[in-house]
TILO-424545 format. One line per 3 residues: their letters; for each residue x, y, z of N, C-alpha, C. Coordinates in steps of 0.2 Angstrom, whole numbers. Each point is the difference from the previous one (the first is absolute). Example, Ala and Ser with C-alpha at 12.3 -4.5 7.8 and 13.67 -1.06 7.14 Angstrom:
REM residues 2
AS> 66,-28,39,-4,6,0,4,6,0 ~ -2,5,-4,4,6,1,-4,5,3
***
This chain:
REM residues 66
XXX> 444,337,443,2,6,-3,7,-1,-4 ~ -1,2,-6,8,-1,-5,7,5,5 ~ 5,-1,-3,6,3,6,1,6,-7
XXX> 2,5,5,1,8,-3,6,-3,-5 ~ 1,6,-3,6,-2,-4,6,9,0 ~ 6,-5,2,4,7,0,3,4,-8
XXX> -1,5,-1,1,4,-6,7,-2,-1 ~ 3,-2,-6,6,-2,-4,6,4,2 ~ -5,6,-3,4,7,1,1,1,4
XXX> -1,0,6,1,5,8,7,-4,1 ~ -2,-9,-1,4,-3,5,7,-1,-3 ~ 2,6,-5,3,-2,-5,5,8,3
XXX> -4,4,1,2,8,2,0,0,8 ~ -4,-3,5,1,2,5,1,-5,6 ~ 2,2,6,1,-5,4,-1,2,7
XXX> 0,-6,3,-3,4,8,6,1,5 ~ -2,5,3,6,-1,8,-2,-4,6 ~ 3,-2,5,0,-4,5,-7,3,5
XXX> -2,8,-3,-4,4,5,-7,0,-5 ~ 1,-1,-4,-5,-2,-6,-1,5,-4 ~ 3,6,-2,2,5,-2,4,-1,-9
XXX> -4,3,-3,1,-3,-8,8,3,-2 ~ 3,-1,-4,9,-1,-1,-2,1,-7 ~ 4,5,-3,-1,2,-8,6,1,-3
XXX> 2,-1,-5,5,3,-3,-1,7,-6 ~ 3,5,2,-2,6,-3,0,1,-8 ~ -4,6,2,-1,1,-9,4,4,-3
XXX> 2,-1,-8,6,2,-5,6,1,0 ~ 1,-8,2,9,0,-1,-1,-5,-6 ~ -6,-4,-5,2,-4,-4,5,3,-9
XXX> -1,7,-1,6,1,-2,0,7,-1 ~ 4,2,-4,1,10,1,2,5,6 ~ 6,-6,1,4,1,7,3,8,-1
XXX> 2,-1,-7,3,8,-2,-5,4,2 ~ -2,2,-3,-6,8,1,-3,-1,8 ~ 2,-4,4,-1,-1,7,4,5,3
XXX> -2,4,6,4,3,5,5,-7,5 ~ 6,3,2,3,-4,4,-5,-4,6 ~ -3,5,2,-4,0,7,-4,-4,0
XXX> -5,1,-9,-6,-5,-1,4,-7,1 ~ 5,0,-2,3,-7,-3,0,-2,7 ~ 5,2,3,3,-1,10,-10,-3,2
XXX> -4,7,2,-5,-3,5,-4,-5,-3 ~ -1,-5,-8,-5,-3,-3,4,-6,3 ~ 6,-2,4,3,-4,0,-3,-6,4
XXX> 0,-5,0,-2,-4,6,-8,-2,1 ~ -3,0,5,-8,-2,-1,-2,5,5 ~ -7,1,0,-4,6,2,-8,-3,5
XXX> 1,4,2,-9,-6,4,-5,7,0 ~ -4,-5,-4,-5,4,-4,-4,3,7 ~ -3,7,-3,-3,4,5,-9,-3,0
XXX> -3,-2,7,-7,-5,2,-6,0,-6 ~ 0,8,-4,-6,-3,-4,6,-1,-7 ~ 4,1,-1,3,-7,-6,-1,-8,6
XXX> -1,0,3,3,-7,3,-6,-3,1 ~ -6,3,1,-6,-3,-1,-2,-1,-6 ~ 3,2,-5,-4,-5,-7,4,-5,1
XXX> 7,1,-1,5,-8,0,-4,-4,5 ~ 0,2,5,-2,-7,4,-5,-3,-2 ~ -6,4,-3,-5,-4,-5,2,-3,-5
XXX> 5,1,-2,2,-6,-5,3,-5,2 ~ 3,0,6,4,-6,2,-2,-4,6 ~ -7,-4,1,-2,0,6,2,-6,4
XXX> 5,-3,-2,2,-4,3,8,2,2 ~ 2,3,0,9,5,-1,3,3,7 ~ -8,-1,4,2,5,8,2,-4,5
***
């Protein structure tokens, strides 16, 4: 049987945690920081662990990543 292949994209956007639990970086800070609320700006900060039915498609893209 041929070996799976993990998606370019995913492994490129996500990563896993220690508990196996998908690590994302948030959406719309790549520019138009102006017209941003302070707030958006503050909570988009940092990485985010995506909620189980996002995190069931990534894991199917990434099947060797767990």
């Amino acid at each position: 049987m041929p070996k799976m292949k993990t998606k370019s994209a995913a492994k490129k956007r996500f990563s896993f945690t220690a508990s196996g639990r998908v690590k994302a970086g948030p959406a719309g800070k790549r520019h138009g920081m102006i017209k941003r609320t302070a707030k958006f700006v503050r909570d988009a900060s940092g990485a985010m662990i995506l909620c189980d039915s996002d995190a069931k498609i990534v894991k199917k893209y990434m099947p060797y990543d767990r």
